[in-house]
VEXDREN-2710 file (C-alpha; in Angstrom, 1 decimal):
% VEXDREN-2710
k/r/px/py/pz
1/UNK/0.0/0.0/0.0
2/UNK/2.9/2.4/0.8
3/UNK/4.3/1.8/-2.5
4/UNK/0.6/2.6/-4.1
5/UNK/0.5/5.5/-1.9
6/UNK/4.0/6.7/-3.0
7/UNK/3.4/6.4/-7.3
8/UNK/0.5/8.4/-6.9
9/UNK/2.3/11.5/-6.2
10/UNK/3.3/13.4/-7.9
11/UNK/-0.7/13.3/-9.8
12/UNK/0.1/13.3/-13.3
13/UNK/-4.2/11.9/-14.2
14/UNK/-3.6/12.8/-18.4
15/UNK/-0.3/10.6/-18.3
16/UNK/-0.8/7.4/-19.4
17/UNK/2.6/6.3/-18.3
18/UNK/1.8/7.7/-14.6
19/UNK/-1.7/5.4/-15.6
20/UNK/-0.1/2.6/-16.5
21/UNK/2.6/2.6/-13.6
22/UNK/0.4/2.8/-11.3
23/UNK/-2.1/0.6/-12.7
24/UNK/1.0/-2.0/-12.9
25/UNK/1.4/-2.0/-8.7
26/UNK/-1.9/-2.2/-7.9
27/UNK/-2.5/-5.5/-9.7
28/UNK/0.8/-7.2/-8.4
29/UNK/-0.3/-5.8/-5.0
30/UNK/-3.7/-7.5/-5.5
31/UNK/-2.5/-10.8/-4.3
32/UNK/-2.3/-9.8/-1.0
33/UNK/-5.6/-8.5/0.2
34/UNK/-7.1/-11.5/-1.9
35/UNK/-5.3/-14.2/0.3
36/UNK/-6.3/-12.5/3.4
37/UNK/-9.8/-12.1/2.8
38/UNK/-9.5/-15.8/1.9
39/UNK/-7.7/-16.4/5.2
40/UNK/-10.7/-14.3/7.0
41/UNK/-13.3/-16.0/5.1
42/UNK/-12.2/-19.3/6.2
43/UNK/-12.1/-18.4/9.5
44/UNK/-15.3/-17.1/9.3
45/UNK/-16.5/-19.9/8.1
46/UNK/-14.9/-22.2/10.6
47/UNK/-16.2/-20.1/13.1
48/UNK/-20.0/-20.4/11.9
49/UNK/-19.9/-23.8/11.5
50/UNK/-18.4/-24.9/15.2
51/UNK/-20.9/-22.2/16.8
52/UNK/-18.8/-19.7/17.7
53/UNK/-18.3/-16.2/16.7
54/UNK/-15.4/-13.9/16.7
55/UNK/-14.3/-12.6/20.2
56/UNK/-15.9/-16.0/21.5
57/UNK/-14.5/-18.3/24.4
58/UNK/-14.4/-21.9/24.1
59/UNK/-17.3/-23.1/25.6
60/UNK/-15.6/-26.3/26.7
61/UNK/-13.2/-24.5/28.8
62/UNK/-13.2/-23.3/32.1
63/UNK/-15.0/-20.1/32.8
64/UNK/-13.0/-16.9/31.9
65/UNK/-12.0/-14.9/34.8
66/UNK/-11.9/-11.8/33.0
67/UNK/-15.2/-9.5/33.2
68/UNK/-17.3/-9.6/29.9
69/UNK/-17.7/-6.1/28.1
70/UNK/-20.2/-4.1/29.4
71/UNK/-23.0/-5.0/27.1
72/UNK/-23.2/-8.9/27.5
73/UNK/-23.2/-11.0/24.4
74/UNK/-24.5/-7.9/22.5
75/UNK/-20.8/-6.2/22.5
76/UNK/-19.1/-9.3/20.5
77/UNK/-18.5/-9.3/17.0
78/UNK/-21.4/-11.0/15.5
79/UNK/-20.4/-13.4/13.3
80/UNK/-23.1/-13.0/10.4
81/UNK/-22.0/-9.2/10.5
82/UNK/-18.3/-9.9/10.2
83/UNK/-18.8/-12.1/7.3
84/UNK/-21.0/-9.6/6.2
85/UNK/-18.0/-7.1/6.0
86/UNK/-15.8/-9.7/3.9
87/UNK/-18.0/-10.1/1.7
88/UNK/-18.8/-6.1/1.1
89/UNK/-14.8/-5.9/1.4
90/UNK/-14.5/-8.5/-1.8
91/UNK/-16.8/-6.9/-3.5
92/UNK/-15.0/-3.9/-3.3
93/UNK/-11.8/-5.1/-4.9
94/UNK/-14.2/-6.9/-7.4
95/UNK/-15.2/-3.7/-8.4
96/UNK/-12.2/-1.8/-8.1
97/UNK/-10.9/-3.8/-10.7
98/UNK/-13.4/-4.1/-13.2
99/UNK/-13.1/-0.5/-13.2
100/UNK/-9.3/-0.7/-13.7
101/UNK/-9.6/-3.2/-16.4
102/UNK/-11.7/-0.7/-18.3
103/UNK/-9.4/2.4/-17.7
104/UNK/-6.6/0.2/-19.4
105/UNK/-8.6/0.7/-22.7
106/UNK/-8.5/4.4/-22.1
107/UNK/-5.2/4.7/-21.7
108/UNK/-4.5/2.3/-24.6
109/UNK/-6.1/4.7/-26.8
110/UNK/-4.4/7.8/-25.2
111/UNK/-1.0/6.3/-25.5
112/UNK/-1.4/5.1/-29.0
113/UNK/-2.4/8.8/-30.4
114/UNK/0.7/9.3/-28.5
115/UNK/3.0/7.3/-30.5
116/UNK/1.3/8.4/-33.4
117/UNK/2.0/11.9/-33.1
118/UNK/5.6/11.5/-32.1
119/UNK/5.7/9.2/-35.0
120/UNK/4.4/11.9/-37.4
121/UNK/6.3/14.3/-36.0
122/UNK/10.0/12.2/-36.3
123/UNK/8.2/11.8/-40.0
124/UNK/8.3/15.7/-40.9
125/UNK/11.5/16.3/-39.3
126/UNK/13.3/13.7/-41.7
127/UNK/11.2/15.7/-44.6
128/UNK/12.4/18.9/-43.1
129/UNK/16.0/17.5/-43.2
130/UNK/15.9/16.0/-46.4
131/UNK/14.7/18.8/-47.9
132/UNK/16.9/21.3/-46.6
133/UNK/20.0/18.9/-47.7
134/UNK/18.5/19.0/-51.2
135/UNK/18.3/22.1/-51.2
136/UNK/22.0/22.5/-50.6
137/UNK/23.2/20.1/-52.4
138/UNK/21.4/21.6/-55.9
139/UNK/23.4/24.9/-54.4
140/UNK/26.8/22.8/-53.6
141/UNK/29.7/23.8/-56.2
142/UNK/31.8/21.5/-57.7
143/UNK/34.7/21.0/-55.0
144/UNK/31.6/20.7/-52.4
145/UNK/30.6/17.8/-54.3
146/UNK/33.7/16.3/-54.8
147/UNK/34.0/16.5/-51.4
148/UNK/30.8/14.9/-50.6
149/UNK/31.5/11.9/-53.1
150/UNK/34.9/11.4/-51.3
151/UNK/33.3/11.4/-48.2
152/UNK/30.8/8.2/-49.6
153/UNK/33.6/6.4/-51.4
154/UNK/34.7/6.2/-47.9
155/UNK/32.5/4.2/-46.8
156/UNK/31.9/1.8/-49.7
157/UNK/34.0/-0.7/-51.1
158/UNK/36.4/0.5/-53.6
159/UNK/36.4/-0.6/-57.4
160/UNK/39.8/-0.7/-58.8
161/UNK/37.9/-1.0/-62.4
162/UNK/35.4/1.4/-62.6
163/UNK/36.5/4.9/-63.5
164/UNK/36.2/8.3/-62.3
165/UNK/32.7/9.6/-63.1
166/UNK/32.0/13.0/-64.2
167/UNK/31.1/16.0/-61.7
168/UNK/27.3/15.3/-63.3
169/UNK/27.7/11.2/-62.4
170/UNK/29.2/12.3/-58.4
171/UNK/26.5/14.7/-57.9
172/UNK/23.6/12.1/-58.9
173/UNK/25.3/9.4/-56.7
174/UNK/25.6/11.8/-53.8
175/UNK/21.9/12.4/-54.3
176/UNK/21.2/8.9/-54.3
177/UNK/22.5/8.5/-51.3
178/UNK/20.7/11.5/-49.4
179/UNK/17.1/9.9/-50.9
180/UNK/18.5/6.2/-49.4
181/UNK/19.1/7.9/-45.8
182/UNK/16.2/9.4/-46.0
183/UNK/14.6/5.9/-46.8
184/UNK/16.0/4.4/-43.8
185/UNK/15.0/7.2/-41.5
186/UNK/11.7/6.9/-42.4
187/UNK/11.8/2.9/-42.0
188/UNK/13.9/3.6/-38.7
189/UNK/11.0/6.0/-37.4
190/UNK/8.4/2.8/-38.2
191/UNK/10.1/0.6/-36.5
192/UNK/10.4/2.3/-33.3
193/UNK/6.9/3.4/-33.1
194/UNK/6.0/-0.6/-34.4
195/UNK/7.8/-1.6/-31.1
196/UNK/6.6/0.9/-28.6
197/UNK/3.0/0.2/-30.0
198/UNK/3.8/-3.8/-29.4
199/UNK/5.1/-2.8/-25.8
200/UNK/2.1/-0.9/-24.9
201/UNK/-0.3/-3.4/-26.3
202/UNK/1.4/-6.3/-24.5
203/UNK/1.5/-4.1/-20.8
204/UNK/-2.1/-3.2/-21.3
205/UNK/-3.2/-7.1/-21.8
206/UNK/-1.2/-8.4/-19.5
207/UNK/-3.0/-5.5/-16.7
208/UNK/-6.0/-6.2/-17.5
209/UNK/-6.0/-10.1/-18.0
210/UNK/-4.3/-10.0/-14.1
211/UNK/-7.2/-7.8/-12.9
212/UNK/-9.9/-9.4/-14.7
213/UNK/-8.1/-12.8/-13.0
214/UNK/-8.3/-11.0/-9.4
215/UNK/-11.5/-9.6/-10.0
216/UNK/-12.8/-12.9/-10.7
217/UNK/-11.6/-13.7/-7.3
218/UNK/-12.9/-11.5/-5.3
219/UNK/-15.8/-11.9/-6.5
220/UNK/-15.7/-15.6/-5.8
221/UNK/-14.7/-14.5/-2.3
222/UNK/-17.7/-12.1/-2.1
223/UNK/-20.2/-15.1/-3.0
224/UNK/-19.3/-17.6/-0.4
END
């Protein structure tokens, strides 16, 4: 609960990262208050069925030397009441994550127009950049793009056999290039937003088939 308590701050409600964080602890924290209103169930039930309610002395025993509360029988915990409070307390978490399941679609949706947008946006700034090295390369003199050719000879595998093309020849080859780095870029920008959209979706399913699991549970708990 403390480690609920501390992700909520500092309240970020139109993050679906803060959303999804949090959403994360409480359903690995869910375990916990399932098992012990299991536990109290049980003993509720064990309780019931050998006669005896919470707070109760054996009745086999020797006679308490301690004064009853003021009240008589009418200040113990009545047992129909206490499992009465179990099964309000289940119902509670069954609730609680139903409702949890369906803010994971929410902020599925949110988080993909997210990735979208950055995705658009890495998009345009390649087009900006492309363009703008067009742009300067129809400007580029001569030595410029000898320069430039040099610079991608570098980094291919020479040929011995081919000659030296013309100015015209370097300057297409140099634009070749630009248009297959701007290729890539674009596929590189895909990819990234392909895997950050895989990530989400697999987080969001596996949130809300764990609280659809424990809701399920509670629920079961909240029937007995």
């Amino acid at each position: 609960m403390a480690t609920i308590a501390t992700a909520l701050f500092p309240l970020e409600l139109r993050s679906p990262e803060w959303g999804r964080r949090l959403s994360t602890l409480i359903v690995d924290a869910s375990s916990l208050p399932l098992v012990g209103l299991a536990l109290l169930r049980y003993i509720a039930y064990t309780e019931k069925t050998s006669g005896l309610g919470p707070g109760s002395s054996d009745q086999g025993g020797p006679p308490s030397s301690v004064d009853p509360p003021k009240g008589g029988s009418k200040a113990r915990l009545n047992p129909f009441k206490f499992q009465f409070s179990i099964g309000k307390s289940a119902y509670a978490g069954f609730v609680g994550l139903v409702l949890l399941a369906i803010w994971q679609v929410l902020l599925w949706v949110t988080a993909l127009d997210g990735i979208d947008s950055q995705g658009l946006q890495a998009t345009v700034r390649v087009q900006g950049q492309s363009k703008a090295m067009e742009q300067r390369l129809a400007r580029a003199s001569d030595a410029e793009i000898e320069q430039a050719w040099l610079n991608l000879q570098a980094n291919t595998a020479p040929s011995l056999g081919d000659p030296i093309p013309s100015p015209e020849a370097k300057r297409k080859q140099v634009s070749s290039n630009l248009k297959t780095e701007e290729r890539l870029a674009f596929k590189n920008a895909d990819d990234t937003a392909n895997r950050q959209k895989f990530a989400l979706t697999r987080d969001t399913l596996r949130i809300i088939l764990l609280a659809i699991i424990y809701a399920w549970a509670f629920y079961g708990i909240a029937k007995l």
